[in-house]
VOPAGU-2260 file (C-alpha; in pm, 1 decimal, decimal comma):
REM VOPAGU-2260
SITE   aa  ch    i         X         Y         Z
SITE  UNK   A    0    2377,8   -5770,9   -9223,5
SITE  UNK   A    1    2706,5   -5912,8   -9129,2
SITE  UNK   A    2    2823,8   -5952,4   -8799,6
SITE  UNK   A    3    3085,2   -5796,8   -8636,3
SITE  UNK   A    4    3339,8   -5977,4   -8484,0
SITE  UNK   A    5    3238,5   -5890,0   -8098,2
SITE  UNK   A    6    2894,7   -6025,8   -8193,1
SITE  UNK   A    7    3006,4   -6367,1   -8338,1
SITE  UNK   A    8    3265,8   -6392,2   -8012,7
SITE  UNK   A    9    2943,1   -6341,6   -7801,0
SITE  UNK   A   10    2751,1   -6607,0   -7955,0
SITE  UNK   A   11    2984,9   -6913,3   -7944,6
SITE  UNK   A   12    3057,2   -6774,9   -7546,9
SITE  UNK   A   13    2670,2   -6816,7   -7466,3
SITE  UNK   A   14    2661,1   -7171,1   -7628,1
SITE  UNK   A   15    2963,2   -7279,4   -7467,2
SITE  UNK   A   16    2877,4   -7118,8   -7092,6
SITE  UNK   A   17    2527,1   -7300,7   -7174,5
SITE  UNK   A   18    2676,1   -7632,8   -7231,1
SITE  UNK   A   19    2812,4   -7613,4   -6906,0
SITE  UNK   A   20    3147,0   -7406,3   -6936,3
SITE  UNK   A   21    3149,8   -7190,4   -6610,8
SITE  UNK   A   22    3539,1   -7063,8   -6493,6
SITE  UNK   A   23    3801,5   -7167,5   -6718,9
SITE  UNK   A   24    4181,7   -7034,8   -6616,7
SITE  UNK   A   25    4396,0   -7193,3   -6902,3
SITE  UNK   A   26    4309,0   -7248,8   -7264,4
SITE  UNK   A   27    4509,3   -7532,9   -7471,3
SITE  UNK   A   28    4532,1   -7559,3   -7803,0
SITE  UNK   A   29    4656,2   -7923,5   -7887,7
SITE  UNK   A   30    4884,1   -7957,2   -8256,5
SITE  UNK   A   31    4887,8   -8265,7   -8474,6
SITE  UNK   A   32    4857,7   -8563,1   -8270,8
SITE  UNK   A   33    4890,3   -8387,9   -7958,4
SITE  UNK   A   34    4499,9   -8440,5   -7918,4
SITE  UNK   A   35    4515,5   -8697,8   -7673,8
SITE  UNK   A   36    4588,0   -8511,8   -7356,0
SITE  UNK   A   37    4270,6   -8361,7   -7395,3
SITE  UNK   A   38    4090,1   -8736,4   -7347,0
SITE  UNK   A   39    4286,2   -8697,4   -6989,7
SITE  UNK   A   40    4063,4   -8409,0   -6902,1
SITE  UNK   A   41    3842,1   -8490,6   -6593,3
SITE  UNK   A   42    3492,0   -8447,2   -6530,1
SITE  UNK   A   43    3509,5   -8324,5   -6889,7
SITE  UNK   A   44    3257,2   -8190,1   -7117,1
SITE  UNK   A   45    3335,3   -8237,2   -7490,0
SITE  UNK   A   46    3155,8   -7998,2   -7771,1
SITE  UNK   A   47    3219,5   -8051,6   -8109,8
SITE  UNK   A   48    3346,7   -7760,6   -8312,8
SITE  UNK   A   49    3090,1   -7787,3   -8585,1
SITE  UNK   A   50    2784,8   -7712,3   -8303,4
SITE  UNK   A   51    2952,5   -7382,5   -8176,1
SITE  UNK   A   52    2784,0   -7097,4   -8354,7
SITE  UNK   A   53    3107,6   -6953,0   -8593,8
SITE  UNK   A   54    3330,8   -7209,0   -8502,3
SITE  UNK   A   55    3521,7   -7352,9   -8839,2
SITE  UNK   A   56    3570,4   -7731,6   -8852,9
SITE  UNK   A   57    3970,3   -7886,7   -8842,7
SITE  UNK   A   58    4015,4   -8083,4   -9115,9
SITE  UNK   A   59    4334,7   -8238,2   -9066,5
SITE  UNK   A   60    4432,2   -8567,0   -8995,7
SITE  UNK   A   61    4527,1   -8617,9   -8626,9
SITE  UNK   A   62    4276,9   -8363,3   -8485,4
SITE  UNK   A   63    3979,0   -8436,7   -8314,3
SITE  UNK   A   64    3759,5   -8112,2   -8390,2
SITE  UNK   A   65    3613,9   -8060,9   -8039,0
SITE  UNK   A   66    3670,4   -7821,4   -7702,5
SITE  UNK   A   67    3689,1   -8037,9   -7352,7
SITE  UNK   A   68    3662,8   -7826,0   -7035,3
SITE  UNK   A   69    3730,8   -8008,5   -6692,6
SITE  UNK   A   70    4029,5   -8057,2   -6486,1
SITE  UNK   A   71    4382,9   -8132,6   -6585,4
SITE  UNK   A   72    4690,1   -8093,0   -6356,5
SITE  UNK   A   73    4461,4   -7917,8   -6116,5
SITE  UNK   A   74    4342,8   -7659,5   -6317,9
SITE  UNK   A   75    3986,3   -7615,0   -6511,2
SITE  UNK   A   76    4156,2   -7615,1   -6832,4
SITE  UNK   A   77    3958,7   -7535,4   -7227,5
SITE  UNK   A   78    4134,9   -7760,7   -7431,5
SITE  UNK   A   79    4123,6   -7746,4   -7848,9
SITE  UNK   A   80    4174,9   -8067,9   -7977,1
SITE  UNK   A   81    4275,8   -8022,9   -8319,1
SITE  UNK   A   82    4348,6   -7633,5   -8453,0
SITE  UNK   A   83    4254,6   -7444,7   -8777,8
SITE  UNK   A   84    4479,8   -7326,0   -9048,9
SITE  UNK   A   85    4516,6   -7027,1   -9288,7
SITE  UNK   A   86    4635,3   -7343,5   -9551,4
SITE  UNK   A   87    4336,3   -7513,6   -9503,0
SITE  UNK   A   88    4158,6   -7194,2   -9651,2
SITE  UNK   A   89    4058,0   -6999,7   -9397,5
SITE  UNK   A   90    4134,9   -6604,8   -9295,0
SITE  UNK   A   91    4335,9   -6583,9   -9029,9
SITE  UNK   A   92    3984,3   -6424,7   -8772,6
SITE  UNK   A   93    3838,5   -6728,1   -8844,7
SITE  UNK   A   94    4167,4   -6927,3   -8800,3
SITE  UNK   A   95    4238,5   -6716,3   -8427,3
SITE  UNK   A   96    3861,2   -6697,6   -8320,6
SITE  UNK   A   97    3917,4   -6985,2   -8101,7
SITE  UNK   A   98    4139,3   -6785,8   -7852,0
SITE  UNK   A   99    3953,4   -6479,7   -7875,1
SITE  UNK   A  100    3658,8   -6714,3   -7746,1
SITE  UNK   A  101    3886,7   -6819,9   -7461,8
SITE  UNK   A  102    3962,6   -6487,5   -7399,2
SITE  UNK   A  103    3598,3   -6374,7   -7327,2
SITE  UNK   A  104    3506,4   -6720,0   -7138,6
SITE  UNK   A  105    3832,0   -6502,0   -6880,0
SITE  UNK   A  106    4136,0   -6717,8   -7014,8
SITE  UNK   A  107    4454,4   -6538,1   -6911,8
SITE  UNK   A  108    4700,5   -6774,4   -6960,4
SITE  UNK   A  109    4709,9   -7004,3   -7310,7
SITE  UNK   A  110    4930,6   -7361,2   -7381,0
SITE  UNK   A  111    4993,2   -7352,8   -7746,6
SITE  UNK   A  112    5130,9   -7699,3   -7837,9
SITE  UNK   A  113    5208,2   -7791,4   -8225,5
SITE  UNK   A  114    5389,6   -8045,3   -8420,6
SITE  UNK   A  115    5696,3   -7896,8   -8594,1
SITE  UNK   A  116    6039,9   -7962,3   -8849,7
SITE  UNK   A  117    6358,9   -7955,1   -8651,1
SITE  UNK   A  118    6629,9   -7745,1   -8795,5
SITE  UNK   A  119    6852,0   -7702,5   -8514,4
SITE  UNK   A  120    7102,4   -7997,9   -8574,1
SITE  UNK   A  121    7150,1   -8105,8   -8214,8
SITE  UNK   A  122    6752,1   -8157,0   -8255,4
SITE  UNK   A  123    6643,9   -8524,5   -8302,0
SITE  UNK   A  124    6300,5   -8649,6   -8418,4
SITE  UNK   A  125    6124,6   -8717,3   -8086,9
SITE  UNK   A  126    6222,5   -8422,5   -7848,4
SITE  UNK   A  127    6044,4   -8181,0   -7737,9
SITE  UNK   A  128    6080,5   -7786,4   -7753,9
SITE  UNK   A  129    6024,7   -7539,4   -7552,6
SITE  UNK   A  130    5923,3   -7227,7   -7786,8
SITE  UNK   A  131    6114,8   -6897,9   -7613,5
SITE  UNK   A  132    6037,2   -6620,7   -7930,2
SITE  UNK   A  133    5886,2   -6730,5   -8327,6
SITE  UNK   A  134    5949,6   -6559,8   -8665,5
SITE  UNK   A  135    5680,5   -6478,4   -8885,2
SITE  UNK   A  136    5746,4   -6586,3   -9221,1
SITE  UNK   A  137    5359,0   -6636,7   -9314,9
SITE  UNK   A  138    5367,1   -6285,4   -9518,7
SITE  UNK   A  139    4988,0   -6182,6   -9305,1
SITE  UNK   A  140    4920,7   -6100,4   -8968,0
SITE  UNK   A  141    4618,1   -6161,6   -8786,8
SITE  UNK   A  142    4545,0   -5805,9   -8668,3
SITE  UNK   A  143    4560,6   -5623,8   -9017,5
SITE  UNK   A  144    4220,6   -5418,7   -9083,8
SITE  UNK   A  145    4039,4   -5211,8   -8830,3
SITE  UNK   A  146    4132,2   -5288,7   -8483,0
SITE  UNK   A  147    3857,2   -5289,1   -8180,9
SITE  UNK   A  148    4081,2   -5130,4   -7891,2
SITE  UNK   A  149    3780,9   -5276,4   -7633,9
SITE  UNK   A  150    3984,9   -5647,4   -7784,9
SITE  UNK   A  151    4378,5   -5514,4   -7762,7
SITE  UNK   A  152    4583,8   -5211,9   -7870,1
SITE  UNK   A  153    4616,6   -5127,8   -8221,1
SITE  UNK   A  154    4988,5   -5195,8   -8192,0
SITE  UNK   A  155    5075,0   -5489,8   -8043,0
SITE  UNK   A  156    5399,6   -5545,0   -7841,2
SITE  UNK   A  157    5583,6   -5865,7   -7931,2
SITE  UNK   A  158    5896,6   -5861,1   -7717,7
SITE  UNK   A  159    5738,3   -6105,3   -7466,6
SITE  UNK   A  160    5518,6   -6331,1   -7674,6
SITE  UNK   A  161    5616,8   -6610,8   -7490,3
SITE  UNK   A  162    5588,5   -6556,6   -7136,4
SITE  UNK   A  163    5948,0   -6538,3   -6981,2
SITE  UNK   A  164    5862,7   -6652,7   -6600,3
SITE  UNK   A  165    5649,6   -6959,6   -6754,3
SITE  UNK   A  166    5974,7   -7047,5   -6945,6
SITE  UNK   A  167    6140,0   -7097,7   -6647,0
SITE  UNK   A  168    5844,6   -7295,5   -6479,5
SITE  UNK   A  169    5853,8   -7519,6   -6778,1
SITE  UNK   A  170    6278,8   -7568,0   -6787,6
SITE  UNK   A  171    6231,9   -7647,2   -6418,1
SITE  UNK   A  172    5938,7   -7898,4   -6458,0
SITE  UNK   A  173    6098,8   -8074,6   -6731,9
SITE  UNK   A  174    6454,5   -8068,6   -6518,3
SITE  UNK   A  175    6226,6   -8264,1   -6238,7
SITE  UNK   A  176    6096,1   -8503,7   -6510,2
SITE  UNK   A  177    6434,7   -8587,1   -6611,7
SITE  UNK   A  178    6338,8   -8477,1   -6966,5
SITE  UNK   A  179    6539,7   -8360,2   -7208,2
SITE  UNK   A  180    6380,3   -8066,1   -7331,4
SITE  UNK   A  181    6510,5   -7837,5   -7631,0
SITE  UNK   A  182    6458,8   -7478,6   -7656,2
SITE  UNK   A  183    6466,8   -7220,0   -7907,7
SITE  UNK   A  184    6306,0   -7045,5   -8206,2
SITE  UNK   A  185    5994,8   -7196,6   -8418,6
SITE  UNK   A  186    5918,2   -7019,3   -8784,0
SITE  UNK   A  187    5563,5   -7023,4   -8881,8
SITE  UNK   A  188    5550,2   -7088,3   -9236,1
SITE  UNK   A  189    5169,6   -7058,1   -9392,2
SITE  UNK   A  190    5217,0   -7406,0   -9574,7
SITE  UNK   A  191    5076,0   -7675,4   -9684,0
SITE  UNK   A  192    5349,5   -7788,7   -9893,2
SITE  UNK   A  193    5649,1   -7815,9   -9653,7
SITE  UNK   A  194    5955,2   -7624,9   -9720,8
SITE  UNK   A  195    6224,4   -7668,5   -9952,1
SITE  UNK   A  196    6610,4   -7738,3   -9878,1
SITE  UNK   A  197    6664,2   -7347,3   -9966,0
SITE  UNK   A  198    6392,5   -7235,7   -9717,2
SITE  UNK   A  199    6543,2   -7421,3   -9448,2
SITE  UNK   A  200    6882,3   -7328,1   -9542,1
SITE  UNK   A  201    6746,5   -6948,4   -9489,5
SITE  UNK   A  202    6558,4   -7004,6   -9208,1
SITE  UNK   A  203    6833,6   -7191,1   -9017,5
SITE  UNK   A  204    7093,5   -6846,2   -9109,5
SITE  UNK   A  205    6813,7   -6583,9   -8964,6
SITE  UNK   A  206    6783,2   -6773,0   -8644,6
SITE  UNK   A  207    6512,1   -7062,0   -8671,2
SITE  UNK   A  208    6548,4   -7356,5   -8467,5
SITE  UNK   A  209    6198,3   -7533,1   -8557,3
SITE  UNK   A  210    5946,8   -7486,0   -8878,6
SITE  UNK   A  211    5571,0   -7520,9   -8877,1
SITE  UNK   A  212    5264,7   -7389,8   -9031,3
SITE  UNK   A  213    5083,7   -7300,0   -8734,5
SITE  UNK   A  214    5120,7   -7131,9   -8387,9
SITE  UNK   A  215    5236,7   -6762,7   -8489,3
SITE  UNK   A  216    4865,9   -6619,5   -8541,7
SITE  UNK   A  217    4712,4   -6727,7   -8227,7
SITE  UNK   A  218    4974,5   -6625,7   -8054,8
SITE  UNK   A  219    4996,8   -6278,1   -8207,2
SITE  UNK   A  220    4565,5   -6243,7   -8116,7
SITE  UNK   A  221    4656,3   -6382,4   -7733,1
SITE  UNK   A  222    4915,0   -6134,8   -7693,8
SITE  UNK   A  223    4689,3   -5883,4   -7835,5
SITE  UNK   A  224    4457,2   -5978,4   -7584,5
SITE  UNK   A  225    4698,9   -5946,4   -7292,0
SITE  UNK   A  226    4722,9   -6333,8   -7208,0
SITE  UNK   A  227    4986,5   -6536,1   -7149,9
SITE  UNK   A  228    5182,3   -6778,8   -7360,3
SITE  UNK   A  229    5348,0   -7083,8   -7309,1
SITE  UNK   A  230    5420,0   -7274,8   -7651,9
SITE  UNK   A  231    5591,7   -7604,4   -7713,8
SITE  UNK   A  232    5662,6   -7805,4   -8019,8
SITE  UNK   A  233    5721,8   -8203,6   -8058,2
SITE  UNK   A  234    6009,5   -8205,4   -8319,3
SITE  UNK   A  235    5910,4   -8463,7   -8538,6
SITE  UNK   A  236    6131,1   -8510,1   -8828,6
SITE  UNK   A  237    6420,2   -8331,9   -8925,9
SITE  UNK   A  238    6349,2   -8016,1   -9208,4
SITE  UNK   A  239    6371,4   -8032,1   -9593,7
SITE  UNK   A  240    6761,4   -8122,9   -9712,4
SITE  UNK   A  241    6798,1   -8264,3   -9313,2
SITE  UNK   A  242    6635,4   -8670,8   -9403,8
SITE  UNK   A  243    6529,2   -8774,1   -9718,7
SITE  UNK   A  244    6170,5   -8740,1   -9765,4
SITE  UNK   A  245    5879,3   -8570,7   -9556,0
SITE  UNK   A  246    5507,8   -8668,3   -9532,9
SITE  UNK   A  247    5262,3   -8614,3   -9293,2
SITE  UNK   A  248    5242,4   -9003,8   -9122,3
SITE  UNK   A  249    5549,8   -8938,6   -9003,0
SITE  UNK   A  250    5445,5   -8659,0   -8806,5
SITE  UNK   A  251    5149,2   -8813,0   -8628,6
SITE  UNK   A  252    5362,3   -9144,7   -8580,4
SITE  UNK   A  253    5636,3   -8943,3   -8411,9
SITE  UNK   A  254    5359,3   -8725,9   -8157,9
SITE  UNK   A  255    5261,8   -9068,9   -8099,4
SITE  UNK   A  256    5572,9   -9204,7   -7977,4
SITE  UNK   A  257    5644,2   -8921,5   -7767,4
SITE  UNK   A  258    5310,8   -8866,3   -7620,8
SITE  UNK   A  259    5340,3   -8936,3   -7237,1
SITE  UNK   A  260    5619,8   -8779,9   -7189,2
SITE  UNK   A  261    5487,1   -8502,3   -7378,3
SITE  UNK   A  262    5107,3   -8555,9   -7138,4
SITE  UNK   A  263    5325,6   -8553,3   -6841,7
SITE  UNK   A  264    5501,1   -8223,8   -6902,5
SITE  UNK   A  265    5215,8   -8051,3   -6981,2
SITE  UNK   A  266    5002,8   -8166,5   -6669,9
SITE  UNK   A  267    5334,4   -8064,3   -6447,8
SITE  UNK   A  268    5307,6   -7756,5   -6578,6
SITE  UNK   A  269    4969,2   -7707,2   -6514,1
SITE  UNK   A  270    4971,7   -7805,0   -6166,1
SITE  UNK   A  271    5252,3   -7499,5   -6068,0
SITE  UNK   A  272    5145,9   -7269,4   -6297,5
């Protein structure tokens, strides 16, 4: 018999409370070459995606494939080093099941972090970006098919997806840190090719500021599970038609350029969250 969803949710919660999860109050979810904060977890525990009953394995370059739970910025944090993807040929339940496990281990508050194309032409390769709304240009939606009201309402409301008071928290942190932190709009495209001059030329007229291939479902299942979001991208290259080629090196050689100052602004905001 197949399992529900609620029954394969329950099963990677018991293996992860068994290996020694107990309260966790935020959940991060670490993008391409982003991992790294999670090895600054402390008194971590590590568990490898592919021993978690249900859990997919990440695939991609740049990501580790493993939860740590411990401490960062003061706060018992579940961190995902390394993310799934609908390109990498999974269905967007599998690709979200992550933060509904979060959500049943009593997350209320998620950090979703990603590597992204700038669009916005006062962007430069490097900086990071705070996320204040997304567009969803994947053509799916993570809560199509029946919905389990015990999980989140059949109609989601999206006019908040990224929490508006942590936005401020973050603008303020970063205006401590001296950093010089972008803001604005990030399109989720489903990849894996990366989009052409005409794309970006679209997405740039209807708003966009920032273009990835991640992000948008696992937000959509936190909000439909009544947490918290707080989402940041590293802008690390310029989009199709903006520089002259794009490739995936670049990406993780950017992230890890800009990765303390990217560490520090994410344990600051932990610590006044």
């Amino acid at each position: 018999m197949t399992k529900t969803l609620q029954a394969k949710i329950d099963e990677a919660v018991a293996f992860i409370q068994e290996a020694g999860v107990a309260k966790v109050e935020v959940g991060l979810i670490l993008g391409s070459g982003l991992g790294e904060l999670g090895d600054e977890v402390e008194q971590a525990t590590a568990i490898p995606y592919d021993n978690i009953p249900n859990f997919p394995v990440s695939t991609v370059e740049g990501h580790k494939g493993q939860l740590v739970y411990g401490t960062l910025g003061g706060k018992k944090v579940l961190a995902m080093q390394g993310r799934f993807h609908y390109y990498e040929g999974y269905s967007l339940e599998t690709v979200t099941f992550p933060v509904r496990v979060m959500k049943a281990l009593g997350v209320e508050t998620v950090i979703v972090t990603n590597a992204a194309g700038g669009l916005n032409e006062t962007f430069e390769p490097g900086e990071l970006m705070l996320i204040t709304d997304h567009i969803n240009f994947t053509g799916v939606n993570p809560l199509i098919g029946p919905n389990d009201a015990s999980m989140g309402p059949r109609f989601t409301d999206m006019s908040e997806g990224y929490d508006r008071k942590y936005q401020q928290i973050v603008r303020d942190v970063a205006k401590k840190m001296d950093l010089n932190l972008k803001e604005g709009v990030y399109m989720g495209f489903t990849g894996p090719t990366y989009e052409t001059p005409a794309e970006i030329r679209f997405a740039r007229v209807i708003g966009a500021d920032a273009v990835g291939m991640s992000t948008v479902p696992e937000v959509i299942v936190a909000r439909h599970g009544g947490m918290k979001v707080i989402g940041i991208s590293c802008i690390t290259n310029l989009a199709a038609g903006m520089q002259a080629t794009l490739n995936h090196e670049e990406v993780v050689e950017t992230t890890q350029r800009v990765k303390e100052s990217f560490k520090g602004l994410v344990k600051n905001i932990l610590a006044e969250i």
